[in-house]
N, C-alpha and C positions, 0 to 999 in steps of 0.2 A: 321554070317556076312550078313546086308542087301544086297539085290540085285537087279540090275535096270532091269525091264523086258520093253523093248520095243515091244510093239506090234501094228502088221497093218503097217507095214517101208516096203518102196519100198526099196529093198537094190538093191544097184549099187555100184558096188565093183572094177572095173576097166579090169576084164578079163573074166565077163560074161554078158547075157543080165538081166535088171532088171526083179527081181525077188518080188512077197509078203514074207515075212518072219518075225518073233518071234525072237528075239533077246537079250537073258540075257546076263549082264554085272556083275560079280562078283570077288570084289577086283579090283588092276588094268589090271583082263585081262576078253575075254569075254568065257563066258563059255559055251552056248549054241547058236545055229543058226539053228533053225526048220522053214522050208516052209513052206506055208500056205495048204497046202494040204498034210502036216505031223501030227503026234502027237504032240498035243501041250505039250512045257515042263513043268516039273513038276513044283509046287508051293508051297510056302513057307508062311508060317503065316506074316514076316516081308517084302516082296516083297514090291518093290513100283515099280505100274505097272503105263507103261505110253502109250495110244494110241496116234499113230504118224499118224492117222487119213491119212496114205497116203502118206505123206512125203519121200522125199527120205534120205536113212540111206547111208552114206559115211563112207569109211575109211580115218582119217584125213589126209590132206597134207602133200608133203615136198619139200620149196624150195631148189633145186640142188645145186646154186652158190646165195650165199646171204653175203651182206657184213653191218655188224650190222651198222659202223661207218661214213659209206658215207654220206653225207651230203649235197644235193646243195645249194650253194650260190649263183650261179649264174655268177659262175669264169668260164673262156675260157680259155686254152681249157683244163682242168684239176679242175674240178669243184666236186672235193669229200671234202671236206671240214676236209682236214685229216692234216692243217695245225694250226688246233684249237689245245689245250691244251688237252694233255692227260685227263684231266678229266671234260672237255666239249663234246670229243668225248664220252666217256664212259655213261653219261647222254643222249645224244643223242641214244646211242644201247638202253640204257632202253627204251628209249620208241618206237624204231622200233621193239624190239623183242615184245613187247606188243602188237604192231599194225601186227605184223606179225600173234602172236596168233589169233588175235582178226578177224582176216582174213580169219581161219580155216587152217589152216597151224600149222601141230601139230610140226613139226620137219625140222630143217633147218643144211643144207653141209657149212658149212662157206667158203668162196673162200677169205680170207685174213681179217685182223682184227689187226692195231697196239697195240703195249703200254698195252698188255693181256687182251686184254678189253674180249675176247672171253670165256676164262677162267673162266675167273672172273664172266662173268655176267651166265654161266651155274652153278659156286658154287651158287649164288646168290637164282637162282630160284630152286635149291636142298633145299638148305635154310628155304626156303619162303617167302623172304627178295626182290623177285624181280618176276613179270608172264611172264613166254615167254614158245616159246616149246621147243622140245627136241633139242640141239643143239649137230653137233663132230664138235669140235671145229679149228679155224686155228690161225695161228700166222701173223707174216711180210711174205713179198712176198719175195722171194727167187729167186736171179740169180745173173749174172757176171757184172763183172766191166764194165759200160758202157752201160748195156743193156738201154732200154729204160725210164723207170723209173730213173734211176742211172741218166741219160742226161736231167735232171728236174732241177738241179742245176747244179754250177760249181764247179771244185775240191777246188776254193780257200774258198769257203761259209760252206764248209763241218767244225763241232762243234763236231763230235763223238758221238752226239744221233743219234741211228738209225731208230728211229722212225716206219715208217711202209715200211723198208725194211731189208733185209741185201744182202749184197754184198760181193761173194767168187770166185774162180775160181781156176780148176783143183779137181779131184774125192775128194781130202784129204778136199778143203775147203768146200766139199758139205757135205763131212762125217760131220764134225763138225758143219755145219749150220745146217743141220737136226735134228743132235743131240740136241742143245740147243733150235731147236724148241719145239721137244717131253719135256725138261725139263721142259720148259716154258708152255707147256699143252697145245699144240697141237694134234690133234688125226689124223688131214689131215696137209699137207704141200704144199704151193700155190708156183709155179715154174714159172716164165715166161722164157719159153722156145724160144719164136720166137717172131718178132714184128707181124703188123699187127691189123685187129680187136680192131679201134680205140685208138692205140699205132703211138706212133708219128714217128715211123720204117717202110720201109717195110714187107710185111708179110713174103717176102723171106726171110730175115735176120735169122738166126739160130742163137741165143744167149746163147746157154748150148749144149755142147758136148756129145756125146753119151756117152764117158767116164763119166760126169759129171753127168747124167743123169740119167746111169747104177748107180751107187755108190748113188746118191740120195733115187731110190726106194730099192737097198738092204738096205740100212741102216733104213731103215723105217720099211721095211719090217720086221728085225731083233727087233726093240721095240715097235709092235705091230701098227704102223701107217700106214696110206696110204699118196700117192702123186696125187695131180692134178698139172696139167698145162695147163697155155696160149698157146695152139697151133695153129696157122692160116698157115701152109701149109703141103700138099702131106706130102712131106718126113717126114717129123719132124713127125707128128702123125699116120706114119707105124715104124717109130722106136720107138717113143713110146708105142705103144699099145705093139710092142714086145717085151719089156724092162718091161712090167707088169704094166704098169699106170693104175692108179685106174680111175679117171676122164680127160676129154680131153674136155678143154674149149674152145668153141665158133669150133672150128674144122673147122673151113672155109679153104677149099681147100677138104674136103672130098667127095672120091669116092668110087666107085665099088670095087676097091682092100682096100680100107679104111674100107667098110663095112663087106665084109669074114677079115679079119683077127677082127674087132671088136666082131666080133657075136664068130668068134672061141676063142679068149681071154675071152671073156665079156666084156670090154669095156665098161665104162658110156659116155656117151657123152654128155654137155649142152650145144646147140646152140647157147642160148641166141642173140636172133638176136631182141629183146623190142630194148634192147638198140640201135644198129645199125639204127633200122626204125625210133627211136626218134630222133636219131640226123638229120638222112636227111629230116622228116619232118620239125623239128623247126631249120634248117638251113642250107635250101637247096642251092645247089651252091658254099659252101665253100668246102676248099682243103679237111677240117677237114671228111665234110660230103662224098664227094665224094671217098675219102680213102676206105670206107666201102661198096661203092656199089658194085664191083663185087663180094667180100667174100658174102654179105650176099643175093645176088642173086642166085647166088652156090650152098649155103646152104638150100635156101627154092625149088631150084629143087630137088635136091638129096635128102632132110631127108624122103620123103613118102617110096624111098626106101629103105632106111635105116631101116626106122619102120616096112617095110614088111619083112623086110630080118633077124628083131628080133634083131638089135641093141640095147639096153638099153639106152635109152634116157631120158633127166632129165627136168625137171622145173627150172628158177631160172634165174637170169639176174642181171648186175647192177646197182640197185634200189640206188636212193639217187645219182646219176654222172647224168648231164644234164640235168635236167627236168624230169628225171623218178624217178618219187617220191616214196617214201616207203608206203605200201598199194595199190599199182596200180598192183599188182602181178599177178590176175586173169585176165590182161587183155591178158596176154600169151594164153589162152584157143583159145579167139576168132584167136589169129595173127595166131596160128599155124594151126588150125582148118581153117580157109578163104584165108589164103596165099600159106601155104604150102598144103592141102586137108587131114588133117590128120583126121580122124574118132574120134569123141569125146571121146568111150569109150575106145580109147587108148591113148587118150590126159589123160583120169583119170587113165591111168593105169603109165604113166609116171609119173603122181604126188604121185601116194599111193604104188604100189606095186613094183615099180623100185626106188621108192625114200627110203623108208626104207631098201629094200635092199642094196644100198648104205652106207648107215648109220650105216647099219648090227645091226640093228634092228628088233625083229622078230614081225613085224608088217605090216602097209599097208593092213591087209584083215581083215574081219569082219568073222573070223573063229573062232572056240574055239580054247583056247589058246595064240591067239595073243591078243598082245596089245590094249586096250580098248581105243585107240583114233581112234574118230569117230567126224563128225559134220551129222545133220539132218536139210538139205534146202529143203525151202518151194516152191518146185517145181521143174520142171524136165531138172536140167542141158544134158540131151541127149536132149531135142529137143528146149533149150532154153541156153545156154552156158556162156552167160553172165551173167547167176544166179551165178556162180563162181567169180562174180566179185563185186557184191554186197552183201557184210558182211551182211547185213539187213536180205538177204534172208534166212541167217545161223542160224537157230532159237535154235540149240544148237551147241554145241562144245566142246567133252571131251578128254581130255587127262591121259591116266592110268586108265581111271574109274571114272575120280574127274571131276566137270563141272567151266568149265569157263564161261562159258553162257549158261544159260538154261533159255528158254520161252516154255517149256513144263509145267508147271507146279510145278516144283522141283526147288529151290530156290542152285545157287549155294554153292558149298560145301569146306569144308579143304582148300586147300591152296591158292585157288582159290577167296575166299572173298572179299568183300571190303575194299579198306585197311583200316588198325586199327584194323580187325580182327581176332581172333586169327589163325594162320596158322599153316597147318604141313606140312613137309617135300615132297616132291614129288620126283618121281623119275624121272630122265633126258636122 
């Protein structure tokens, strides 16, 4: 088997300081990682050796909360564009999960997705019939009659498509909603638990029962899935966290007793507070905007300590609602890094080695063994952060092994091609 020998790569890996290091890639995982002031690895007649002349060597991305089908249109106050046609939306993922790829972003937590577009487009790119990264995929967003979403329409409008939600109540209709999520090839299940965090509710409001809630994550539990949920207050997300919740979205209301029982559970949490700032920038003074101000005030006191205290913290936000376009992903770096004082190299430690573990993938580090997604920028996101935000600077990009983009010298490869290409399969 040919094998990619990168050498001369700053690696920055997310949980130590940049280091020089030799770095082969064989098959889709990597197989050796010698410092520069190691033995260099051995060599093969077929090697194809690439000097990265310096460059820094990353473990590829993963957005935390990503929602393939959002869409702005430029609708108020509900502006995801999720009342398109099933298979205008689904077109539309194609080409965000491409753009997501294309971003360095090897692998994405879906936080909701109607109409199995989620599914569907991770068969797709197994395929080769479609390029994006590793996706676990979600279904409709899940909760009670009435909750916030549910109050978008009136009862007499309702036609029986459920489109991108369902609505149950009491442990029995959460059993059966889960259940037919995982049917449908869900691997996560999206819960809006409480308003709040740009929901047209208070964030007080508790919209799923602990009963409701309890019975949600065992049944998940029980056929191999995990639960996230919309949570924006105190209580709601210490009952959660103690009820075994995998993800806790947006988390505004989060404190001190929030953070020990997080770090004691494990706990992922994604703030996702892009969105929040975009809306009170591009429209300031509205009820809509000012709804959001003190959660996401909150939120950028408390996450530094959150982060010290060993919280598991994620990337990711609702890209494609409001003006926060898809592609604009890396501009998370700089907000959490200048708002909230978070340390770069554990801003990249929340995107590669908390983000695959999430995903419960054995990846996010550039070890032997793990998973061979990687990108190689052309310069030093530690003293320059906004290089994470500029695709350009991402002068390659692999996932498994295989190259999506390569300006090393190595002409991308397998499934990865231009389309019309022959493709093989990749693994997701």
């Amino acid at each position: 088997m040919t094998r990619l020998v990168l050498t001369n790569g700053r690696l920055l890996d997310g949980e130590n300081a940049p280091r020089a290091a030799t770095v082969v890639v064989e098959g889709e995982r990597f197989a050796e990682v010698v410092e520069a002031d190691g033995r260099p690895p051995s060599s093969r007649p077929d090697d194809v050796v690439i000097d990265l002349g310096g460059r820094t060597l990353m473990p590829g991305m993963v957005l935390g909360h990503y929602h393939a089908a959002y869409f702005d249109i430029g609708a108020t106050p509900a502006p995801f564009g999720l009342e398109a046609s099933p298979a205008l939306q689904a077109v539309r993922a194609v080409k965000n999960f491409r753009t997501t790829l294309d971003c360095g972003f090897t692998g994405v937590i879906s936080a909701g997705a109607p109409n199995g577009i989620d599914p569907a487009l991770k068969a797709a790119v197994a395929e080769g019939n479609a390029v994006g990264p590793r996706i676990m995929t979600c279904g409709r967003d899940v909760s009670t009659t009435g909750h916030f979403n549910d109050l978008s329409y009136p009862s007499w409008m309702q036609i029986g498509a459920t489109g991108a939600m369902v609505c149950c109540d009491g442990p029995e209709g959460f059993r059966r909603a889960v259940r037919q999520e995982i049917k449908d090839g869900a691997e996560i299940i999206k819960i809006f638990a409480t308003g709040g965090h740009g929901s047209l509710v208070p964030a007080e409001q508790t919209q799923v029962s602990r009963e409701e809630l309890d019975m949600a994550i065992r049944t998940a539990a029980e056929r191999g899935a995990k639960i996230r949920a919309h949570i924006a207050n105190r209580e709601a997300i210490l009952c959660a966290i103690e009820l075994g919740m995998h993800i806790v979205d947006h988390g505004d209301g989060f404190d001190e007793a929030c953070i020990e029982a997080a770090v004691q559970k494990g706990t992922f949490l994604t703030p996702s507070l892009h969105f929040g700032l975009n809306v009170m920038r591009n429209a300031p003074g509205t009820a809509y905007a000012e709804s959001m101000r003190a959660g996401h005030d909150g939120m950028l006191s408390i996450l530094g300590k959150a982060n010290a205290a060993g919280v598991k913290l994620l990337l990711g936000d609702d890209y494609g609602a409001f003006g926060l376009n898809h592609g604009e992903y890396g501009h998370e770096f700089r907000l959490y890094a200048e708002e909230a004082g978070i340390p770069v190299l554990d801003l990249i430690r929340w995107a590669t080695v908390n983000g695959y573990e999430a995903m419960g993938l054995d990846g996010g580090k550039i070890a032997p063994g793990k998973l061979a997604d990687f990108i190689v920028v052309d310069g030093d996101p530690l003293a320059d952060v906004g290089l994470l935000a500029r695709p350009e600077r991402m002068v390659a990009i692999y996932k498994g092994g295989e190259a999506h983009k390569d300006e090393l010298g190595r002409a991308p490869q397998g499934a990865n091609q231009a389309a019309g290409a022959a493709r093989q399969p990749v693994h997701t």
